[in-house]
C-alpha positions as CSV (number, residue, x, y, z in Angstrom):
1,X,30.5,-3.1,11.0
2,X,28.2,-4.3,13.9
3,X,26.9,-7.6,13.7
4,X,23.1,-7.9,13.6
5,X,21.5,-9.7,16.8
6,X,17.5,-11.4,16.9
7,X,16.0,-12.3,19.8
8,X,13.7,-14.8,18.9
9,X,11.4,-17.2,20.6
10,X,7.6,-17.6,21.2
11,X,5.4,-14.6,22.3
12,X,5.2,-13.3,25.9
13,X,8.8,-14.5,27.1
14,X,9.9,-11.4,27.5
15,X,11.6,-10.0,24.3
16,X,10.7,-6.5,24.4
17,X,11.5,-6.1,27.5
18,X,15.0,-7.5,27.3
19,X,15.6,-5.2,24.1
20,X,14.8,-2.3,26.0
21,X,16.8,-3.0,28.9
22,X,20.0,-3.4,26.6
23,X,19.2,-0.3,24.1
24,X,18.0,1.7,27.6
25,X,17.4,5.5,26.3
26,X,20.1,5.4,24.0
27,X,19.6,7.7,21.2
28,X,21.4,6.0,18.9
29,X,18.3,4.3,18.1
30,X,17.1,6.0,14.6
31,X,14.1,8.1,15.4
32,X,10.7,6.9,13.7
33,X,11.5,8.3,10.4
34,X,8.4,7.7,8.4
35,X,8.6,5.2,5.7
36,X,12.1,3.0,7.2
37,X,10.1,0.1,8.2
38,X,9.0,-0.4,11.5
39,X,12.1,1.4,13.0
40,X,11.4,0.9,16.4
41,X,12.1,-2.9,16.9
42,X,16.0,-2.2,16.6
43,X,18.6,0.1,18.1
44,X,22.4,-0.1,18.3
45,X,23.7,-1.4,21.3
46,X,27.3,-1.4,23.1
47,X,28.8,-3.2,25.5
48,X,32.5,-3.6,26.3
49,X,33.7,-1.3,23.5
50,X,31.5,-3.1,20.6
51,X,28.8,-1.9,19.1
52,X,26.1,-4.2,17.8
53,X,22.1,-3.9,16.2
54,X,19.7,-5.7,17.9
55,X,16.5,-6.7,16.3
56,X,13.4,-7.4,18.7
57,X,11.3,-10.0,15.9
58,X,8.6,-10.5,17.8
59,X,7.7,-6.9,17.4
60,X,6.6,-7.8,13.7
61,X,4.8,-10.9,14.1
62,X,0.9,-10.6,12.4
63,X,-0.6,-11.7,15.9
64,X,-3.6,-13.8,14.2
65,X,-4.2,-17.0,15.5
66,X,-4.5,-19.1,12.5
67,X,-1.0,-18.4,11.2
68,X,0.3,-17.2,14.4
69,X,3.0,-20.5,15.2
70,X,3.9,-20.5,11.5
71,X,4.6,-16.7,11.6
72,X,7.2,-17.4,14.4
73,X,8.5,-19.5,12.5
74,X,8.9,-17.7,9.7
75,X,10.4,-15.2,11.7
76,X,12.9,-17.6,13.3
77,X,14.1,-19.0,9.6
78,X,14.5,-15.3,8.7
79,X,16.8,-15.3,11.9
80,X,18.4,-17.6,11.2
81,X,19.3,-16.6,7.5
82,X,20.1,-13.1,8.4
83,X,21.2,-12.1,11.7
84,X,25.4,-12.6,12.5
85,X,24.1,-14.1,16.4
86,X,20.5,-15.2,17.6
87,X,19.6,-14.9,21.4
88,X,16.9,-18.2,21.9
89,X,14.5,-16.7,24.5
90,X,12.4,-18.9,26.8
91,X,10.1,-18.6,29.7
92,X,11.5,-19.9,33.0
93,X,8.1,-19.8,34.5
94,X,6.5,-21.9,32.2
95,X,8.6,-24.3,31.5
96,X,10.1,-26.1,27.7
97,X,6.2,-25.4,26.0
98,X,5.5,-27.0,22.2
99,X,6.5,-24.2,20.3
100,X,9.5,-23.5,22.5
101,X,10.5,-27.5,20.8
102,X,9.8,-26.4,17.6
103,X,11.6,-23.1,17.4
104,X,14.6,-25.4,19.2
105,X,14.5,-27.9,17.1
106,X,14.6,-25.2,13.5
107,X,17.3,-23.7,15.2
108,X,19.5,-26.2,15.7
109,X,19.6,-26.8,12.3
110,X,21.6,-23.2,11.6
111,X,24.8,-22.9,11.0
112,X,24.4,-19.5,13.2
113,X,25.5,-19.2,16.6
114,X,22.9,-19.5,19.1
115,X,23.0,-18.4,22.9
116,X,20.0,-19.9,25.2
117,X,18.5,-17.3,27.5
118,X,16.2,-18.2,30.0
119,X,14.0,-15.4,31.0
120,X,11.9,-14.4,34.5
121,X,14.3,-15.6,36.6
122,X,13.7,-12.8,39.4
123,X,14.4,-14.9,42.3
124,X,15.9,-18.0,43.7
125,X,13.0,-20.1,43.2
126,X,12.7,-19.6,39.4
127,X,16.9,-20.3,39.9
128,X,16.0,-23.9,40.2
129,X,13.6,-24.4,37.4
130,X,16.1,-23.4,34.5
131,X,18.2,-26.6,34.4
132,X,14.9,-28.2,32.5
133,X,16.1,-25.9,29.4
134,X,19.6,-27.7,29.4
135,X,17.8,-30.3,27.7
136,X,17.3,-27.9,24.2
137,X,20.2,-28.8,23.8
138,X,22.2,-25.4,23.4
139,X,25.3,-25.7,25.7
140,X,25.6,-22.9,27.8
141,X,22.2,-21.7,29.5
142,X,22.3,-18.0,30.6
143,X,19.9,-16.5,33.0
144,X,18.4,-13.3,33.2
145,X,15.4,-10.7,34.3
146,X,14.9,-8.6,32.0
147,X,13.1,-6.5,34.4
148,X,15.2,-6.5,37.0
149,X,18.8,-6.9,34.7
150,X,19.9,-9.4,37.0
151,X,22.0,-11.8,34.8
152,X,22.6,-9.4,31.3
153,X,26.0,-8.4,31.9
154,X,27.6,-12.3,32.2
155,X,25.2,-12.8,29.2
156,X,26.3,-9.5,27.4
157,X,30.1,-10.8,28.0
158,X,29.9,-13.9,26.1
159,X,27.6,-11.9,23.1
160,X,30.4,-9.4,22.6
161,X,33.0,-12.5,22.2
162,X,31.1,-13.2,18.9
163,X,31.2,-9.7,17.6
164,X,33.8,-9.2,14.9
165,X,35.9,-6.2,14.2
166,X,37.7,-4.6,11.3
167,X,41.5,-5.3,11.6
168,X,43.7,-2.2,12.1
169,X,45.5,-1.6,9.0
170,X,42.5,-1.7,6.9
171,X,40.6,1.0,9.6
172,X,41.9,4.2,8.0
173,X,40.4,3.6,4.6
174,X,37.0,5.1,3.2
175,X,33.9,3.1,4.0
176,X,31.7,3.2,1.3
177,X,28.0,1.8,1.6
178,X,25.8,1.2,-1.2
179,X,22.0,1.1,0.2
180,X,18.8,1.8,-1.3
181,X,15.4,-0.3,-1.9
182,X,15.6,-4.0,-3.1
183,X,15.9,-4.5,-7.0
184,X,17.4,-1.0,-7.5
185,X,20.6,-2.5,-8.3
186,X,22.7,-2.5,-5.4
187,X,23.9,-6.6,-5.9
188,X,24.5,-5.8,-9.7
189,X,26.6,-2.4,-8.8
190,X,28.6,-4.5,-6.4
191,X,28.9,-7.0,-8.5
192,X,30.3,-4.5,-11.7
193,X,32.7,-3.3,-8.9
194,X,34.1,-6.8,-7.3
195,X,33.7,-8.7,-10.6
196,X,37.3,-8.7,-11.5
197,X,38.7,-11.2,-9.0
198,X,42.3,-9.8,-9.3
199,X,40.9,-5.9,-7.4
200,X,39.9,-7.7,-4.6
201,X,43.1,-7.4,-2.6
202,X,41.6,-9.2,0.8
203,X,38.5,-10.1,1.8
204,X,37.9,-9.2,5.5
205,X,35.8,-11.7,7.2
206,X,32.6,-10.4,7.8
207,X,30.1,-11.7,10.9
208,X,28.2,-13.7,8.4
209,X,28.8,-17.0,6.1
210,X,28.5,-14.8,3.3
211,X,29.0,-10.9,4.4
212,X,32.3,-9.2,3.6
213,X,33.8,-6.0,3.5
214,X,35.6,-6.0,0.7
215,X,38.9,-4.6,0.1
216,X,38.5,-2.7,-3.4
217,X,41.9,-1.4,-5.0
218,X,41.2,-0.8,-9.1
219,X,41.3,2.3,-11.1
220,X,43.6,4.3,-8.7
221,X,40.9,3.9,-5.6
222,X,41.4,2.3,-2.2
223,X,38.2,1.5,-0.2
224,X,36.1,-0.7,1.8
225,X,32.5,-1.8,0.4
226,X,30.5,-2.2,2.9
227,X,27.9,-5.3,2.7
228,X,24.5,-4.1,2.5
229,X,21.3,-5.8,1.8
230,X,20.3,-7.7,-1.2
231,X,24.2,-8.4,-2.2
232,X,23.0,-12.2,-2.8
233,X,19.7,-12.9,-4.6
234,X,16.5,-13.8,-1.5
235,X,13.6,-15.9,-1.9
236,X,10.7,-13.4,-0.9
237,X,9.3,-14.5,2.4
238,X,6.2,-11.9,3.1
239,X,7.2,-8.5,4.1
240,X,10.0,-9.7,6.9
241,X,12.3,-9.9,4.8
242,X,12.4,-6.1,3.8
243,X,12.2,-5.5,7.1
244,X,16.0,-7.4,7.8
245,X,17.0,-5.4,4.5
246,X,16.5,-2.4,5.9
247,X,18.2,-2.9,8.5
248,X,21.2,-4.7,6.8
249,X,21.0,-0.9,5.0
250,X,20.2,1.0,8.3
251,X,23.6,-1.4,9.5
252,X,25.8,-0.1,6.5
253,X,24.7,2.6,6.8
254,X,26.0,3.5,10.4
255,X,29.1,1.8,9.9
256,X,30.1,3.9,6.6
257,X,31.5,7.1,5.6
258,X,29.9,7.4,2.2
259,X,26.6,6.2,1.0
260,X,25.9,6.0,-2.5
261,X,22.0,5.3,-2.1
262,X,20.3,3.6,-5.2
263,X,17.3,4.9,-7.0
264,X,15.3,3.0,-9.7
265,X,15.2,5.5,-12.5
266,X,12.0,3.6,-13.8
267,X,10.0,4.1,-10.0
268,X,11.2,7.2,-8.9
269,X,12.7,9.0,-5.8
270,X,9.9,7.4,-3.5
271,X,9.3,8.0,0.4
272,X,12.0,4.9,0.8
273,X,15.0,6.7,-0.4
274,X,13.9,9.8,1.3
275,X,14.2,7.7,5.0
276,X,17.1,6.3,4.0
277,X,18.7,9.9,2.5
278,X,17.6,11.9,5.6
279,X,18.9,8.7,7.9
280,X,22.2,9.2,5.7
281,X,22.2,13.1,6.4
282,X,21.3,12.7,10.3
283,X,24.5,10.5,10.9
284,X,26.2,13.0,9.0
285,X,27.3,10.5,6.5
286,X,28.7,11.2,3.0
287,X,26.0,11.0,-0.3
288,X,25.9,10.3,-3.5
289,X,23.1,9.7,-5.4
290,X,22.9,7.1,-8.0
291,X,19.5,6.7,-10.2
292,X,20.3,3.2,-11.9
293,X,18.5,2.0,-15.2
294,X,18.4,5.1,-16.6
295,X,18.8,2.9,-19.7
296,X,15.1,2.3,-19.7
297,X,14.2,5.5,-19.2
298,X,12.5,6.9,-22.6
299,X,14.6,10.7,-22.5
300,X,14.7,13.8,-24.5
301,X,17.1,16.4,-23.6
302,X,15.6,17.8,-20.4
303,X,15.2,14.1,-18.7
304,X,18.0,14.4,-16.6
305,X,17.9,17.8,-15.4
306,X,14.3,17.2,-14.9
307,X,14.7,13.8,-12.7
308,X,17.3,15.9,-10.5
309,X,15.2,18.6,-9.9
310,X,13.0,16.3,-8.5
311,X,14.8,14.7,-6.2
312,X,16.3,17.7,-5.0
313,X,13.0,19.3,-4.1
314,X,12.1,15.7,-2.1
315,X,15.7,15.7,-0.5
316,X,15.7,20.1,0.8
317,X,16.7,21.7,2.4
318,X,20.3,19.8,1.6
319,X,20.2,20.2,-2.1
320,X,24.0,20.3,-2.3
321,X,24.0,16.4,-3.7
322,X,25.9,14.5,-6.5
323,X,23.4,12.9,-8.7
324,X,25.0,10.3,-11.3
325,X,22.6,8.8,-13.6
326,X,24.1,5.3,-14.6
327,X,23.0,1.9,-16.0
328,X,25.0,-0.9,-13.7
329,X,24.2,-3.4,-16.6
330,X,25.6,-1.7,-19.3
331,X,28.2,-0.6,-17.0
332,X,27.3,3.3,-17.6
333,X,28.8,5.4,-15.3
334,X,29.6,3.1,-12.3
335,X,33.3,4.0,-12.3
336,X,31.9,7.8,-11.8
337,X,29.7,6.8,-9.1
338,X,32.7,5.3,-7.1
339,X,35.0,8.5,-8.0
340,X,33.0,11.2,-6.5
341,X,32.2,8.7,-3.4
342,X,35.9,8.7,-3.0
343,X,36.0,13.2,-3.4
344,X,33.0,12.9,-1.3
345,X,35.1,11.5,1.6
346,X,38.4,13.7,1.0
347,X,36.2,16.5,1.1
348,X,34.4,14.9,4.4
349,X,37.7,14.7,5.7
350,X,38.7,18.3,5.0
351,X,39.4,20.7,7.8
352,X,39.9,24.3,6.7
353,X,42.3,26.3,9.1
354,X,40.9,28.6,11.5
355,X,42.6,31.7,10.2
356,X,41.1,31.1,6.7
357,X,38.0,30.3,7.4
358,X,37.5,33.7,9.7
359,X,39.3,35.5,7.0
360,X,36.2,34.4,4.6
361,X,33.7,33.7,6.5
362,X,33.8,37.1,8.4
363,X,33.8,39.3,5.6
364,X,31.0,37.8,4.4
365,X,29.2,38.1,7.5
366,X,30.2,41.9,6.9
367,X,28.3,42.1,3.8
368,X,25.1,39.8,5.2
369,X,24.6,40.4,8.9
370,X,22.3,38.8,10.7
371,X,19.3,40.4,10.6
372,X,18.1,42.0,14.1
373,X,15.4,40.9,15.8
374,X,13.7,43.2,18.4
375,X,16.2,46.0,17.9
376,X,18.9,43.8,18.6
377,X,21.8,43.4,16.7
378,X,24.2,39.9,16.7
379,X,27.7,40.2,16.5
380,X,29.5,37.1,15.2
381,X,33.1,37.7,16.5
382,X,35.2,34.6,15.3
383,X,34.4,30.8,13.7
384,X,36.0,27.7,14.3
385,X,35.7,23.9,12.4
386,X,35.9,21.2,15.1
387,X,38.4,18.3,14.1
388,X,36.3,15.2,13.7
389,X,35.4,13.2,10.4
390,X,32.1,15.3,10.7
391,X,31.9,19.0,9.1
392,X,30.6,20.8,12.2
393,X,31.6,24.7,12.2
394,X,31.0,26.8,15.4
395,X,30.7,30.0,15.6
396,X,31.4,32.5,18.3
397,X,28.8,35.3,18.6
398,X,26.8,37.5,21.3
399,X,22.9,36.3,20.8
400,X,23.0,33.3,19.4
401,X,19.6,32.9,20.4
402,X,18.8,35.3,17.7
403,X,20.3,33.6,14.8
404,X,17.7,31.9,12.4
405,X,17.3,29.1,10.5
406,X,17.7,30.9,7.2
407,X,20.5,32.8,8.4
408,X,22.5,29.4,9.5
409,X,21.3,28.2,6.2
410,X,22.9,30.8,4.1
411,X,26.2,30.5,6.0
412,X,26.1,26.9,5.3
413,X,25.9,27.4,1.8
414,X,28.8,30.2,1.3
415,X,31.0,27.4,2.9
416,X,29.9,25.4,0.4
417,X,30.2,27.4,-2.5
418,X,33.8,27.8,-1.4
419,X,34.8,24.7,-0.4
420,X,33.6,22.4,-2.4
421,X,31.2,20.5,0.3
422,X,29.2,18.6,-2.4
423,X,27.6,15.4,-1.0
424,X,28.8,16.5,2.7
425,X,26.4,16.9,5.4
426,X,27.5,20.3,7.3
427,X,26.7,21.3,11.1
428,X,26.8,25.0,12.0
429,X,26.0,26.4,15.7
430,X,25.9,29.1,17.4
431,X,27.5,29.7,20.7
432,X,28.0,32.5,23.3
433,X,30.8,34.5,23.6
């Protein structure tokens, strides 16, 4: 998993602009997807080989003067609570200011690793003014211009030194990522799962004090749990703080093969877990849905066929989704939850061979052509499943300009009905031949 990166310092050194440089027209970076909060202030980066998520805070500062110093602040302790490796960014051309000391001075106090950028430096006089920030009191001083990239790379080399990875013979197993909303249950269904000290086989080190992966072997099933937000209780600090969940989720998310995303059974399927389940099906990742609580739920016998419905009209035009209705605290359920996460990865996994799928797929085309569009007709001569961990099918035909939506759609789901697909995002195109 990626470690998390803030840039932080006092407004008008330059952030921004260095996190665009590095992320640069990536499009890695999640699309504004209405309701994940305030996407655009982080992206995944890479450099050497890792990958890392950097977080540009002072896009989320309330810019009003009263409270403005003791929002930066607040945004630097969140920093420093949250983020695996904080870049310290000052302004070479004005100097060490007050608030440059203060912002020093809280972040010396962290435990967190801490690399001192100084920023502006677009020619050799401004070379000469950065020894004055040796005195924060940081070690190494890097500098950079963010406009011109002068400077990143030598500073990129020693960020990527600080970057963990998973060690190889634990890099084959399923990933499994539990996200969702705060207080849906995600630290208590963790919790259920890792209680019993003698599953955990190892804990890998994570990039944080207190963020593993951990190595889960009970009940017949192998797997990696992917640290996600809210696995230790938080004091509430204004909204920032579900802004760093989200992306501790966005982060798991990324880095897993199967989410299991968390609904509150006693608030709903909300615009929330629709970002985060479109997110989930955009990165092609494996779902399960579990509605937690569902113990406080008042029910007669058409509750749970009646909740489901309604999260599959909010989740379309991918219906095709486990829904497991559990209570973590009773323990309800849970063991189900990780079991079809588990077929939900086999079945990602799953490449069908190119003569069987033709043999099906083409005599179903036989029965349901394409309908023709302008008098003319498409003729789908063979199909093929690309080997990757994704479910992408491609298929071989003479228009494939002509083929619709609704036509790719009913394909998709006469793969599905025969090959069990539940949970697993599919990708069909068209090519010509």
């Amino acid at each position: 998993m990626g470690s998390l990166v803030a840039i932080v310092g006092r407004p008008n050194v330059g952030k921004s602009t260095f996190f665009n440089r590095i992320i640069g027209q990536r499009k890695a970076i999640v699309d504004d997807v209405s309701g994940v909060t305030r996407d655009r202030h982080y992206g995944k980066a890479e450099w050497n080989g890792k990958e890392f998520t950097l977080v540009d805070t002072g896009g989320f500062v309330k810019e009003t003067s009263d409270v403005f110093e003791k929002e930066i602040r607040n945004q630097v302790k969140i920093a420093m609570q949250e983020a695996d490796l904080i870049l310290f960014m000052v302004d070479v051309t004005c100097g060490i200011t007050d608030l440059d000391a203060d912002v020093a001075d809280l972040l010396r106090r962290s435990k967190k690793k801490v690399l001192l950028v100084a920023n502006k430096v677009d020619n050799n006089e401004r070379l000469v003014e950065v020894p004055e920030f040796y005195s924060l009191g940081f070690g190494e001083l890097y500098s950079v211009s963010s406009m011109t990239g002068s400077g990143t790379g030598e500073l990129l080399d020693e960020l990527v030194q600080h970057i963990t990875t998973i060690p190889e013979d634990l890099s084959s197993l399923p990933r499994i990522a539990i996200i969702g909303r705060p207080n849906v249950g995600k630290s208590s269904l963790t919790n259920a799962l890792l209680g019993y000290e003698r599953n955990i086989v190892t804990d890998v080190p994570g990039t944080t004090r207190d963020s593993i992966d951990a190595h889960y072997n009970a009940f017949g099933q192998e797997f990696l749990l992917v640290d996600t937000a809210g696995i230790r209780k938080k004091k509430k600090v204004n909204e920032d703080i579900e802004f760093y969940s989200v992306m501790r989720s966005i982060k798991a998310l990324e880095s897993a093969d199967v989410c299991i995303l968390m609904v509150d059974a006693t608030e709903g399927f909300q615009s929330q877990e629709q970002s985060l389940f479109h997110l989930c099906d955009k990165n092609s990742k494996g779902i399960v849905i579990v509605v937690n609580k569902w113990d406080l739920i008042v029910k007669d016998t058409k509750s749970t066929l009646k909740f489901t419905e309604e999260i599959k009209e909010k989740i379309a035009p991918f219906r095709d989704v486990p829904i497991i209705f559990t209570s973590v605290v009773e323990k309800q359920r849970i063991f189900k939850a990780i079991e079809t996460a588990i077929h939900v990865y086999e079945r990602r996994q799953f490449h069908i061979p190119t003569h069987e799928l033709n043999e099906f797929i083409l005599s179903v085309i036989e029965q349901n052509p394409p309908p023709s569009i302008k008098g003319k007709y498409v003729k789908i001569k063979y199909a093929t499943q690309l080997k990757s961990n994704q479910q992408i099918f491609l298929f071989f035909c003479n228009l494939p300009q002509y083929v619709n939506e609704n036509y790719k759609r009913f394909i998709e789901n006469k793969i599905r009905e025969k090959y069990d697909y539940e949970g697993v995002p599919i990708q069909i195109f068209f090519r010509k031949k």
